[in-house]
Structure formats: C-alpha cells, structure tokens
KEDOTI-864016 format. One record per atom (N, C-alpha, C): x, y negated, z. Coordinates in steps of 0.02 Angstrom, whole numbers, padded with zeros to 5 digits, always signed. Layout:
! residues N
XYZ/...
This chain:
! residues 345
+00502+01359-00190/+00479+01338-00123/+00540+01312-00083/+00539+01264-00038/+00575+01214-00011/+00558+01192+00072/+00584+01218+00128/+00579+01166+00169/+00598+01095+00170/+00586+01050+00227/+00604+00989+00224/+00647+01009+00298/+00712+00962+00280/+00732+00939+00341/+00727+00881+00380/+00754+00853+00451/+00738+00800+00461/+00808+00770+00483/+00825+00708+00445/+00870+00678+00458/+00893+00662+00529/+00939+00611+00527/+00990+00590+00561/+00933+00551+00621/+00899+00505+00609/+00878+00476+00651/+00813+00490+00672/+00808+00551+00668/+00753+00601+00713/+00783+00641+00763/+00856+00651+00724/+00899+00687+00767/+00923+00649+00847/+00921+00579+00837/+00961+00518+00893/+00896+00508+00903/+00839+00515+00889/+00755+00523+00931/+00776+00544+00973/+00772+00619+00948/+00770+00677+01007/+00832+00690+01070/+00893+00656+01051/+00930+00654+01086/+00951+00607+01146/+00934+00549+01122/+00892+00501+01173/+00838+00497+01201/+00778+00561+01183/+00725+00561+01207/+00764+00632+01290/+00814+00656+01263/+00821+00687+01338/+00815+00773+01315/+00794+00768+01246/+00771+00851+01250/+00820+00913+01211/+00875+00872+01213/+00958+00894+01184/+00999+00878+01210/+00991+00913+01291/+01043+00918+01349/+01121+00915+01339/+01144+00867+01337/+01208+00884+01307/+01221+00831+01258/+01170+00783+01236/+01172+00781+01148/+01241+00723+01163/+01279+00709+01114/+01345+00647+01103/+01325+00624+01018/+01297+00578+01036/+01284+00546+00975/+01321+00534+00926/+01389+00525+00920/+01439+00550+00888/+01465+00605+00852/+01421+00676+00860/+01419+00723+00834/+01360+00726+00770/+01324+00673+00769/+01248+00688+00719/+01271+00667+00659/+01268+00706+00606/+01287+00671+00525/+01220+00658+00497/+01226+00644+00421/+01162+00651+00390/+01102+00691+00406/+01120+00751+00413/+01068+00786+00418/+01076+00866+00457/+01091+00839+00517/+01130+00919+00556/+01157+00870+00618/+01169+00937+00669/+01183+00906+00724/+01264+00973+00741/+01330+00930+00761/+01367+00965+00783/+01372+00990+00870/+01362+01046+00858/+01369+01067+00934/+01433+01103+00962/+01445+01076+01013/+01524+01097+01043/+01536+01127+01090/+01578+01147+01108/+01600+01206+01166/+01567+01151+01217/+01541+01187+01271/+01505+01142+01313/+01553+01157+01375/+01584+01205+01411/+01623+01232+01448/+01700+01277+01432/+01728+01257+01477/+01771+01314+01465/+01783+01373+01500/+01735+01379+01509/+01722+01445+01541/+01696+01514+01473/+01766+01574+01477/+01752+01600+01399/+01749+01670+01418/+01689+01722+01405/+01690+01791+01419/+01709+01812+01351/+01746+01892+01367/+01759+01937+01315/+01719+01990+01305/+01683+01997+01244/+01645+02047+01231/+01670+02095+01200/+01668+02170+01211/+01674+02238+01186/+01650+02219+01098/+01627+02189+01062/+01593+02189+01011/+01549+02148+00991/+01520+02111+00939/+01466+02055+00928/+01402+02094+00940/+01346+02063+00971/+01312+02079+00993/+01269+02038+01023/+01179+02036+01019/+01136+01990+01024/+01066+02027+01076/+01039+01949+01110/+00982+02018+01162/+00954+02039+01133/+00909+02086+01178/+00827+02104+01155/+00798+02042+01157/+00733+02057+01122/+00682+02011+01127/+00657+02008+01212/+00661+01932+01243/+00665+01926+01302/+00702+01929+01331/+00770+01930+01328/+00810+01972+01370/+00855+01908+01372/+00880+01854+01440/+00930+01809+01413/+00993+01826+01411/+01042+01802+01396/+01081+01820+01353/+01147+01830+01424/+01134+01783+01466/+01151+01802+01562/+01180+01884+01571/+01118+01909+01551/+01110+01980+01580/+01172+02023+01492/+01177+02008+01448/+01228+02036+01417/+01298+02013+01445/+01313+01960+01479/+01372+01950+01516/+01392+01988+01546/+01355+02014+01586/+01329+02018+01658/+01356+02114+01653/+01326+02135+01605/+01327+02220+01569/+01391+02248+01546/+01407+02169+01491/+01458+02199+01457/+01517+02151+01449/+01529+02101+01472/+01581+02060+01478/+01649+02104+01500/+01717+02098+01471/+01767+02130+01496/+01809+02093+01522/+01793+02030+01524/+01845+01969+01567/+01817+01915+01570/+01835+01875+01603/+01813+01804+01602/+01882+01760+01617/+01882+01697+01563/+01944+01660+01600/+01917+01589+01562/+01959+01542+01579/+01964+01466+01562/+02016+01463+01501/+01964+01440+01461/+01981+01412+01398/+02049+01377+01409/+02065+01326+01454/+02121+01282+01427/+02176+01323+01461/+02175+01380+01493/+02246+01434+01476/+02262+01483+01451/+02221+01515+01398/+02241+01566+01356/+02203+01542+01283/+02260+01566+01237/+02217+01553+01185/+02179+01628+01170/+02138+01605+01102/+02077+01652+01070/+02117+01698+00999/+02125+01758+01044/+02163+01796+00963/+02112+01834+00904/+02149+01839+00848/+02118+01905+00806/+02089+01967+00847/+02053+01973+00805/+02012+02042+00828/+01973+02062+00911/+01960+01997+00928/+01923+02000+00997/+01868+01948+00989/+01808+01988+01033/+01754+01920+01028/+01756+01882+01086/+01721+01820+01085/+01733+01775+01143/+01659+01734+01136/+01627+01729+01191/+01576+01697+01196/+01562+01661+01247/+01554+01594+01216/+01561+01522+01229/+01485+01487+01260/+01488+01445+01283/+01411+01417+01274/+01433+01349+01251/+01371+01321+01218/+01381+01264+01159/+01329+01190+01200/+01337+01141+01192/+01319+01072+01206/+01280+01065+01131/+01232+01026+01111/+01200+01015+01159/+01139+01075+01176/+01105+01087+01233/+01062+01144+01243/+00991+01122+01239/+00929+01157+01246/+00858+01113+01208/+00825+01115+01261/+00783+01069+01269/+00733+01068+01310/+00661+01028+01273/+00629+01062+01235/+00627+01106+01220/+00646+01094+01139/+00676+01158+01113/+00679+01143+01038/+00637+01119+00983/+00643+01052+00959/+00576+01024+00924/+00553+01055+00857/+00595+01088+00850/+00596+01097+00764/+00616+01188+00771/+00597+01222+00716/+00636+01288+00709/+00718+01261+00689/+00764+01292+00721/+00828+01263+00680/+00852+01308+00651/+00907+01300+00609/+00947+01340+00574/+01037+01347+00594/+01067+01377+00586/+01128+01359+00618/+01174+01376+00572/+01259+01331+00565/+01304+01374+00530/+01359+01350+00570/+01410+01388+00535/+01473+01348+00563/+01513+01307+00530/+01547+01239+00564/+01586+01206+00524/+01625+01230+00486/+01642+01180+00425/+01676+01182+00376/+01733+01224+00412/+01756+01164+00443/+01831+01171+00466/+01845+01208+00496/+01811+01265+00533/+01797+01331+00567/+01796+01366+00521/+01731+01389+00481/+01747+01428+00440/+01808+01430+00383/+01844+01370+00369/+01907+01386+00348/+01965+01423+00353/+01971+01429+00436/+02003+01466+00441/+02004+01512+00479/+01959+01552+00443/+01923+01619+00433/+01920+01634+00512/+01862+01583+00524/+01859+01623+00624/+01772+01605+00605/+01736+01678+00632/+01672+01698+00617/+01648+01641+00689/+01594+01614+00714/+01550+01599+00730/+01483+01617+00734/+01451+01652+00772/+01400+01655+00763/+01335+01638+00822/+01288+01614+00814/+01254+01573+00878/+01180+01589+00909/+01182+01618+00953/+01123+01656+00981/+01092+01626+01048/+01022+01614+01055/+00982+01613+01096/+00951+01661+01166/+00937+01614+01198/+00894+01696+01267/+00835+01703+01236/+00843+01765+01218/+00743+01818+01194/+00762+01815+01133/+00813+01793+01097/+00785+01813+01036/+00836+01843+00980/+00828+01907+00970/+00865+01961+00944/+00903+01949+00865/+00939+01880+00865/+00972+01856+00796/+01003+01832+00816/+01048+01807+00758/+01102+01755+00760/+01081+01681+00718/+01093+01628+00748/+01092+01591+00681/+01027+01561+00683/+00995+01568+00728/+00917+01534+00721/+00899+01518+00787/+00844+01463+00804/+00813+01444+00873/+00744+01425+00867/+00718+01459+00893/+00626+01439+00869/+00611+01385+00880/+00561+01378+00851/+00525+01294+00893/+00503+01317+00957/+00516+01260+00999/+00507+01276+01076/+00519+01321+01121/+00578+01330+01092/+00618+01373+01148/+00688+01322+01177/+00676+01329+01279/+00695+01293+01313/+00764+01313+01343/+00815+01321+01354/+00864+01348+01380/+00954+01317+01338/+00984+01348+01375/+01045+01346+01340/+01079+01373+01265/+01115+01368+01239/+01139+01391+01167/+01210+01429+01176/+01205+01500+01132/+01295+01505+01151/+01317+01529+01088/+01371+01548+01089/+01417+01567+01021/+01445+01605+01040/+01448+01666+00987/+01524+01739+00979/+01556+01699+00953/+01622+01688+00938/+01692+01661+00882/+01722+01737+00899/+01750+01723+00849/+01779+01805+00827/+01832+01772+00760/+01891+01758+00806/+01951+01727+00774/+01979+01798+00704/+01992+01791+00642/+01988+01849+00619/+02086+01835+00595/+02108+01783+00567/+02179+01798+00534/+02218+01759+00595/+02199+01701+00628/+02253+01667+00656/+02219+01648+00717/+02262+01658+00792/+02240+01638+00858/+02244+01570+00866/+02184+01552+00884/+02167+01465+00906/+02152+01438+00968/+02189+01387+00980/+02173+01353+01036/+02101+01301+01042/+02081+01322+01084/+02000+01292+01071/+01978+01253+01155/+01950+01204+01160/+01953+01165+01219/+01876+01138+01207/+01845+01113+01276/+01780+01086+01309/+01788+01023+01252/+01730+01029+01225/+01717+00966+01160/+01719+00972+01089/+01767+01048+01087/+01775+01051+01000/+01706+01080+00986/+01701+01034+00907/+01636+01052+00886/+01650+01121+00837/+01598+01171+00843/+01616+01240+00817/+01546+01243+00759/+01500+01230+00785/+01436+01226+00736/+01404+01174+00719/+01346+01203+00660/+01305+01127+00662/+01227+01163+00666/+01185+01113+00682/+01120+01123+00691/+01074+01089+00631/+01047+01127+00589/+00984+01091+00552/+00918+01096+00573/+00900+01054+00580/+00838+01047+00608/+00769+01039+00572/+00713+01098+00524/+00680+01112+00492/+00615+01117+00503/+00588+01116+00446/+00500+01107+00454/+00490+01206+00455/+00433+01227+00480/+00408+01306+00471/+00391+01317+00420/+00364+01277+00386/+00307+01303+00300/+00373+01296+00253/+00381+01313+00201/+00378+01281+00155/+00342+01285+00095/+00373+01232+00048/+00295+01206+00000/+00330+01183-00082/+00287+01181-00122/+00310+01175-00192/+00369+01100-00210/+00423+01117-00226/+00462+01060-00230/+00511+01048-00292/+00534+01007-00326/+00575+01015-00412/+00636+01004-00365/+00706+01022-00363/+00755+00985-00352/+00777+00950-00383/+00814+00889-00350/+00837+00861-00404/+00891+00837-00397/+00934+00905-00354/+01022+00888-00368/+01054+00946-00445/+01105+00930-00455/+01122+00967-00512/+01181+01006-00508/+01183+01061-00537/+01252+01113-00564/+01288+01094-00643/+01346+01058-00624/+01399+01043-00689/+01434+01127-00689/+01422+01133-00737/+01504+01206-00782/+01521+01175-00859/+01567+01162-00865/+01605+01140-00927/+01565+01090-00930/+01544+01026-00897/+01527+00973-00915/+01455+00971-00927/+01427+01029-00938/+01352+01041-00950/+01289+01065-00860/+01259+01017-00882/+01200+01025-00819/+01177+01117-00819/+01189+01146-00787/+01148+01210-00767/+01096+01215-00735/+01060+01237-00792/+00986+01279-00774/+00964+01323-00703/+01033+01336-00661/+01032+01405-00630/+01047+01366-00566/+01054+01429-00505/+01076+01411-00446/+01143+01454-00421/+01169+01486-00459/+01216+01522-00478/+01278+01482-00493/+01324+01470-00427/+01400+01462-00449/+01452+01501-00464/+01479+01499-00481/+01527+01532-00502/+01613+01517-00498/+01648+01574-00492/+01729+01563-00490/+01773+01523-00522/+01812+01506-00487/+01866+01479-00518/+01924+01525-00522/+01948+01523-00558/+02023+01567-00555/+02088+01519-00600/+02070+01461-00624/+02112+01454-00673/+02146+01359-00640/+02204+01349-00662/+02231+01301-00639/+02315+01305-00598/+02322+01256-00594/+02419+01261-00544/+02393+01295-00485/+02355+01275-00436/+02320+01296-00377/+02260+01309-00386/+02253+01398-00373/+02197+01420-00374/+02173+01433-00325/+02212+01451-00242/+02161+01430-00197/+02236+01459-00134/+02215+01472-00083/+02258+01504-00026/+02234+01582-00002/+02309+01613+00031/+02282+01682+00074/+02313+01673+00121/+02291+01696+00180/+02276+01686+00268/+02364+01728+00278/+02408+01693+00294/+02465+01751+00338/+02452+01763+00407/+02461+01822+00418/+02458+01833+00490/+02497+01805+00555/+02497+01741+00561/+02508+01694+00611/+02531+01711+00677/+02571+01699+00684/+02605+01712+00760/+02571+01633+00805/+02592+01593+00779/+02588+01505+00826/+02521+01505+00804/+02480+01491+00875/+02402+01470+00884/+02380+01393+00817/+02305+01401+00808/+02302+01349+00778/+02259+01305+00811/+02285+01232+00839/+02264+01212+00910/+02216+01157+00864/+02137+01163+00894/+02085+01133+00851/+02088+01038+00862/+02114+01050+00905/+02126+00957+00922/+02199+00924+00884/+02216+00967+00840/+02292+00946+00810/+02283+00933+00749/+02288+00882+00671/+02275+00892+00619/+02346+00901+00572/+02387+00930+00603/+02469+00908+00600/+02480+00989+00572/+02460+01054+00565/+02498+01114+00579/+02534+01101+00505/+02585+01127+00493/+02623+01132+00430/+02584+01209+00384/+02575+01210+00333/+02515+01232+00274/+02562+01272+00280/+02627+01283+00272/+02674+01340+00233/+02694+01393+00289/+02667+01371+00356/+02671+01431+00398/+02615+01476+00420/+02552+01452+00398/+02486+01517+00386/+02466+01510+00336/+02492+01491+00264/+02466+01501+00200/+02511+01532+00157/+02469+01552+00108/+02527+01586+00033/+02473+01543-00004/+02503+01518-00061/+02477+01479-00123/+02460+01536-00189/+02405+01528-00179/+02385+01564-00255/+02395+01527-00321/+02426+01540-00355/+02451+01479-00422/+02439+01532-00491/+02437+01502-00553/+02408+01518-00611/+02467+01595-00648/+02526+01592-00597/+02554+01640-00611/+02529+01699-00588/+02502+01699-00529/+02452+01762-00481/+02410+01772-00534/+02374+01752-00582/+02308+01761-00610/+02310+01817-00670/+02315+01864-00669/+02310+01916-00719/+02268+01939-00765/+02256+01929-00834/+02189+01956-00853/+02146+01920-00819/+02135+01835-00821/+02079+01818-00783/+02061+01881-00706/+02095+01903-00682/+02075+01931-00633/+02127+01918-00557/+02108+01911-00504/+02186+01900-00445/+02143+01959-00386/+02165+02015-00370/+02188+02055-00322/+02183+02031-00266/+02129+02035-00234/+02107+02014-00143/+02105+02063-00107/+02136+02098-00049/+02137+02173-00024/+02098+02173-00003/+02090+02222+00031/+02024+02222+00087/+02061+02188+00167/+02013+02164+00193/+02034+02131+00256/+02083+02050+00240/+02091+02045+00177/+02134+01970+00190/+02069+01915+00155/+02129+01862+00189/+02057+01792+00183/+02072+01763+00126/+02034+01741+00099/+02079+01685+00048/+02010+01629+00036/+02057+01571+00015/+02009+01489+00020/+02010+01491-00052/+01976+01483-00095/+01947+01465-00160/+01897+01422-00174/+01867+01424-00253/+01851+01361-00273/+01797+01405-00306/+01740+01347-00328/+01703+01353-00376/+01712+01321-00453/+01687+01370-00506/+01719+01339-00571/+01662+01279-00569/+01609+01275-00549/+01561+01234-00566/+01544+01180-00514/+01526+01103-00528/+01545+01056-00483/+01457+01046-00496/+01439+01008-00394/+01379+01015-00377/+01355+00924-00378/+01312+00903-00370/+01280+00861-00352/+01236+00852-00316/+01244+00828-00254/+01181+00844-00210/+01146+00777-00190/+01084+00774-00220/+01047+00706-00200/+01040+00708-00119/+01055+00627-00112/+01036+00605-00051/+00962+00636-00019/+00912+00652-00055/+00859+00651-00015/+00853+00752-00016/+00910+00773-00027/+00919+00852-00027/+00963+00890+00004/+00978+00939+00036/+01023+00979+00065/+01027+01051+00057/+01081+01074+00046/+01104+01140+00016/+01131+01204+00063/+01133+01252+00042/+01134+01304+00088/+01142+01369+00035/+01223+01378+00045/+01236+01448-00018/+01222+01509+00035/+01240+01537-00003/+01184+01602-00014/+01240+01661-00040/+01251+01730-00029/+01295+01779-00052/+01251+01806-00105/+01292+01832-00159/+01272+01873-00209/+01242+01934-00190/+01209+01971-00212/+01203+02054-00202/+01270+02089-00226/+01258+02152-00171/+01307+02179-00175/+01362+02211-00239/+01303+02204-00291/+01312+02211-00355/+01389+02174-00397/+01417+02105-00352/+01463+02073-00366/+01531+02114-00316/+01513+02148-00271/+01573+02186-00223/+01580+02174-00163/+01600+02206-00123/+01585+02205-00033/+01625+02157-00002/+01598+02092-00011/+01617+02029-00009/+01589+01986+00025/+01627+01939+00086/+01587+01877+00108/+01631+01834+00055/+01587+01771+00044/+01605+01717+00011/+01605+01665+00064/+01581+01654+00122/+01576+01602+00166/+01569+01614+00238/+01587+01581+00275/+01546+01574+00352/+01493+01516+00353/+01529+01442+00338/+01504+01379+00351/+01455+01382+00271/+01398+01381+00283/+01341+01380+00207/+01318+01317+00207/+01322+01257+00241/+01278+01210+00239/+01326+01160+00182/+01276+01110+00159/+01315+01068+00094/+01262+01004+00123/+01297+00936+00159/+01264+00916+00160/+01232+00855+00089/+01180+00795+00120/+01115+00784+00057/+01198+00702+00048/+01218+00711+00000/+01254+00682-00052/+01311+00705-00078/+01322+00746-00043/+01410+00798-00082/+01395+00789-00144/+01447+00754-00167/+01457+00744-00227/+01417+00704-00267/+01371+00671-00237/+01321+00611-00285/+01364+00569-00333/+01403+00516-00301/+01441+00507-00335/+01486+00518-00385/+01523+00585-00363/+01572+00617-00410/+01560+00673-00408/+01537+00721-00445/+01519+00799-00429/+01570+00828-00422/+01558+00875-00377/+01621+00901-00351/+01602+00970-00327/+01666+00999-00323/+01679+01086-00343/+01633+01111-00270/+01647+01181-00255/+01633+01181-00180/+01671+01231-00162/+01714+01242-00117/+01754+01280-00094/+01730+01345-00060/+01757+01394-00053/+01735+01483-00062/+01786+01468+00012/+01758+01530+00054/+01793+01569+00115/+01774+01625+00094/+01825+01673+00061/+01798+01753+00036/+01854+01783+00078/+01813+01853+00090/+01858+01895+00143/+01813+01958+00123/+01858+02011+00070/+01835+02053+00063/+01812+02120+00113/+01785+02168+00111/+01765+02231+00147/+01799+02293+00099/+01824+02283+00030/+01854+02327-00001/+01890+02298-00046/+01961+02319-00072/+02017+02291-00134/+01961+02277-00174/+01979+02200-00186/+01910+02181-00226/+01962+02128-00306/+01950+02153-00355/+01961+02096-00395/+01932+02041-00412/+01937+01993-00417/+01903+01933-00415/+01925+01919-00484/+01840+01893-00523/+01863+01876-00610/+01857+01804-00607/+01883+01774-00626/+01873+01678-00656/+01798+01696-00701/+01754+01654-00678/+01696+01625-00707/+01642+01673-00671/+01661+01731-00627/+01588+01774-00608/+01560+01744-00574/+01482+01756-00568/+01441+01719-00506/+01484+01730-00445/+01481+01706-00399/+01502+01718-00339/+01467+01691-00272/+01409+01660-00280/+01366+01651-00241/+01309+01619-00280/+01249+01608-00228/+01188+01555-00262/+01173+01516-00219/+01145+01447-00214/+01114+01389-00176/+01055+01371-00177/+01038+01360-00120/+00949+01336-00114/+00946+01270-00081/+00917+01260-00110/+00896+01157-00084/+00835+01171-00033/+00848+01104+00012/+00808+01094+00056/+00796+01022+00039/+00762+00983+00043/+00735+00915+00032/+00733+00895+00129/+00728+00815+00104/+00729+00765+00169/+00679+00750+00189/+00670+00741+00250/+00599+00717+00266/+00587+00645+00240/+00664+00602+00255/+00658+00566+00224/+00730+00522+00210/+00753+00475+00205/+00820+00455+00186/+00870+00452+00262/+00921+00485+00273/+00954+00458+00327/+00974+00398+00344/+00957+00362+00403/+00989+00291+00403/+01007+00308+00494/+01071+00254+00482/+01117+00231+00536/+01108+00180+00551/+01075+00118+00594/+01081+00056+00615/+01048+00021+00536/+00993+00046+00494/+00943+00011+00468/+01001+00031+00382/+01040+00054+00392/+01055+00073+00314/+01053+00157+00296/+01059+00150+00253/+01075+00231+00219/+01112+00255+00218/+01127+00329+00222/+01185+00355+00240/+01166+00409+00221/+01244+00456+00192/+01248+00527+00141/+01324+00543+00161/+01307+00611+00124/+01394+00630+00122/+01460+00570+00095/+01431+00524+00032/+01449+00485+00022/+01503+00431+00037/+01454+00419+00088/+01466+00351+00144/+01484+00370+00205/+01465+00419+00251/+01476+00433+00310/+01567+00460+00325/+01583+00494+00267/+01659+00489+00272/+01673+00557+00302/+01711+00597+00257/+01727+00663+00283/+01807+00685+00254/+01827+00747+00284/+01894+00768+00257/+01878+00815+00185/+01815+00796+00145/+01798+00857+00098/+01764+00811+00034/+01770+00762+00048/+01735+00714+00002/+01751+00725-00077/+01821+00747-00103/+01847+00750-00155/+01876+00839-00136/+01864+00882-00197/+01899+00940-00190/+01881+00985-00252/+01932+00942-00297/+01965+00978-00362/+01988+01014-00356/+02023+01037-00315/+02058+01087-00307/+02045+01118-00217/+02049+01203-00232/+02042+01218-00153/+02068+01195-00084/+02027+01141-00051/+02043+01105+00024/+02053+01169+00066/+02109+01152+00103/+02104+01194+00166/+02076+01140+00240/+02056+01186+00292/+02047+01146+00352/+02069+01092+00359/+02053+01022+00397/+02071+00971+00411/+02125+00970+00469/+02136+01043+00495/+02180+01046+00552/+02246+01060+00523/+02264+01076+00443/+02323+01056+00405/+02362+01005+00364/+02429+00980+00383/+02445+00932+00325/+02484+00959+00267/+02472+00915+00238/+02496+00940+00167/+02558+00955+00161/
C-alpha cells in the first residue's frame, strides 16, 4: 500500500493561491515544500514537548518557556531546546502533510521536530488545519548560528487513503537488484564515514566555508575491526549505505528505523529521498546514526528500511520535468559519506 504525493506544481498552486502564508517560491523542490525560520524571535523550553489535543501551542510558551531572545544575538547550543516558528503557515492546510528535516540539518546532528496548535504530535498537519507552524531544534553535538530565512524543514504534501501500488524504483547490493526494502551498512572502504567533535566555534547556517577538520574525525578502513567500528553511546557519526537506491521520477522515499532488534539506535533525522535520487546513477544513501547505547556497528547489517510513495503526477517547472536529477542539489553523487553542505572539503 502506497500514498500518492503531490508535486511541485500543486505546491506553487497553493502558494499563489494565498493559502501558504509565508510561501517563497524558491523553497519548493520536486516534491516537498521547504519551510524556514519565519522570525527571530526564539523561546527556550525546559524539554521537547507537544500540546494537548486543542490546546495551541501559545499557551505552552506561555507555561513553560524559560527565556525568550532574538535569534540574530545568541547562538543555539547543545543540549537545550529552542522553539522557533516556521514560514510558510496554512490557511487552510490542503492536504494531510508529512514533515522531516533537511538533509543538511539533520547532518549535523541537530534534531528538528515540527508541531501544530491541537494536535498532540510531531511531524504531521491534518488536512485543514488553519494557523501557524513551529519547530523544537534541539542542537545535539555542535552550537549553530541560525537566522530569519534558514530553511530547517520540508513539507510533503499527501493524499489520506492509500491504495494498491508495484514500485518501481530499485535496491542495487553487489550490483544485483534487491527484492527487499532493507538497506544495509557500509563499513568497508578509505572513508567509511565521520564522528561529531565537540565543537567550541558555532556552525553558522548561512556559511558553506566551515573547515571539516575542526568538527569532524574521519572514520577510515583502519578503524574497521572484524567488520565491526565501535559507536559510543551519545556520539554522532555520518555513514553510508552498502546498497545504492534508484528512485523513479514518478516515486518518493521515506526510510524508516529498524526494530529494536538491530540496537538502541537512530539512523536518521532527515527520512525523505526525493522522486529521482539516483535515476540516473544509483546512488548510496547516507546514515545520521547516534546511538542510545555502545553500539557496534557490523558492515552489511540491515540498518534501516524504505517505503515508496508514488506521484500524483510528474513534477514540472515552467512546462518541463523535473527530479532530483535535474533540479540540482549538494547530494546528487555520494559514494562515499557526504557531510552537510555547510562544509568544505
């Protein structure tokens, strides 16, 4: 079973129709909408935390806020939450949506998570619900500078049912098409992926310049023991998948964590894959794992699974087609584990 999503130019419908307060057309890709700090106006919360049913989200400020200040003079450290409100806001929401956080956010390892007034989750917006949008960030290895405009999430915008569907993007491992939805680790190679140092200098989201060798350690084929590499509990590390994806244009992806059965493990923040990653050239998909206990990590174990969503119908920009492909990203190729776009090499 399969929802459908709805592309790009349902998305610049609705945003020119007036009912995505906020919307900058410049933020809409294939198939998702980026939403950005809408203010800089930033409260500190005691803890992550979402309303009651009914309850807008005002009145949790209001209870439990322990400060309030402006974004463009303090930055956002480890181990504190901060809640933002996000552009664009709905009037009314057309679609149930889904939410994640960018790539480039979740890279470096700062949680996101995005909640509504009345409704007791994270990560979701009903159909027709009218109001503003906000976000916890909960910076976890390195303090960031974050300003009115950076985009922190994205929005998919989905049908309610879903209904019988074949996919028809594919899983490469050793060159062979997989049967499964089951990716799996990489561990093997010169560069096997990065771990998070604990950062003194902010990582300022409007800069793509920071130097890699002052919040990274390189995991390389000498770390790799017994097919196995040693992740503690509490550190981040950027990795790879052994198995390279293909995602048809008229499909979109969304991983998924293992059961606990693999170890007390996130593998991601940002889950969305948009509908052509890798059409062209199949390509790996990069891991954000941040264990909950000393976890060994084996080369080749599952380490997550993916579910397809299909298109309503092909994305087009000004009467052509458009995919991960063509639209042009910092992730297009990644043989080896990419870090954030806010590092140079």
């Amino acid at each position: 079973m399969t929802r459908q999503v709805f592309p790009l130019q349902d998305i610049q419908r609705w945003g020119e129709s007036g009912i995505l307060p906020g919307y900058m057309p410049e933020h809409v890709q294939p198939a998702s909408l980026d939403a950005v700090i809408a203010s800089s106006k930033v409260h500190v919360l005691p803890g992550v935390m979402k309303p009651h049913l009914g309850q807008p989200v005002s009145e949790l400020i209001k209870q439990y806020a322990r400060q309030t200040f402006d974004l463009r003079h303090h930055p956002l450290f480890p181990g504190n939450h901060y809640l933002v409100e996000l552009a664009p806001g709905l009037n009314p929401a057309p679609t149930p949506i889904e939410v994640s956080p960018k790539s480039s956010i979740g890279r470096i390892d700062v949680h996101v998570r995005t909640m509504v007034d009345g409704h007791p989750g994270f990560d979701y917006v009903p159909r027709g619900y009218s109001g503003p949008v906000y976000a916890i960030v909960t910076p976890n290895s390195f303090p960031i500078v974050a300003a009115e405009g950076v985009p922190l999430t994205q929005f998919r915008f989905q049908t309610e049912t879903a209904f019988p569907y074949q996919p028809r993007s594919i899983v490469l491992r050793d060159k062979v098409i997989s049967g499964t939805d089951r990716l799996h680790l990489n561990l093997e190679g010169d560069l096997v992926g990065y771990i998070a140092k604990k950062a003194v200098v902010p990582i300022d989201l409007n800069r793509y310049d920071h130097a890699t060798h002052e919040y990274w350690d390189k995991v390389g084929r000498d770390d790799i023991v017994n097919g196995r590499y040693l992740l503690p509990k509490d550190k981040f590390g950027i990795f790879m998948t052994q198995d390279k994806v293909s995602i048809d244009p008229l499909e979109a992806a969304v991983l998924h964590p293992m059961n606990i059965e693999g170890g007390d493990l996130r593998i991601h923040y940002a889950g969305f894959i948009d509908p052509g990653f890798g059409y062209s050239n199949p390509n790996n998909v990069v891991l954000e794992i941040r264990p909950y206990e000393d976890v060994y990590l084996q080369h080749g174990e599952p380490i997550c699974h993916m579910t397809m969503d299909t298109l309503r119908s092909h994305p087009t920009k000004n009467g052509e087609q458009v995919s991960y492909d063509t639209h042009g990203t910092n992730y297009t190729l990644q043989n080896v584990p990419r870090l954030s776009k806010f590092f140079k090499d």
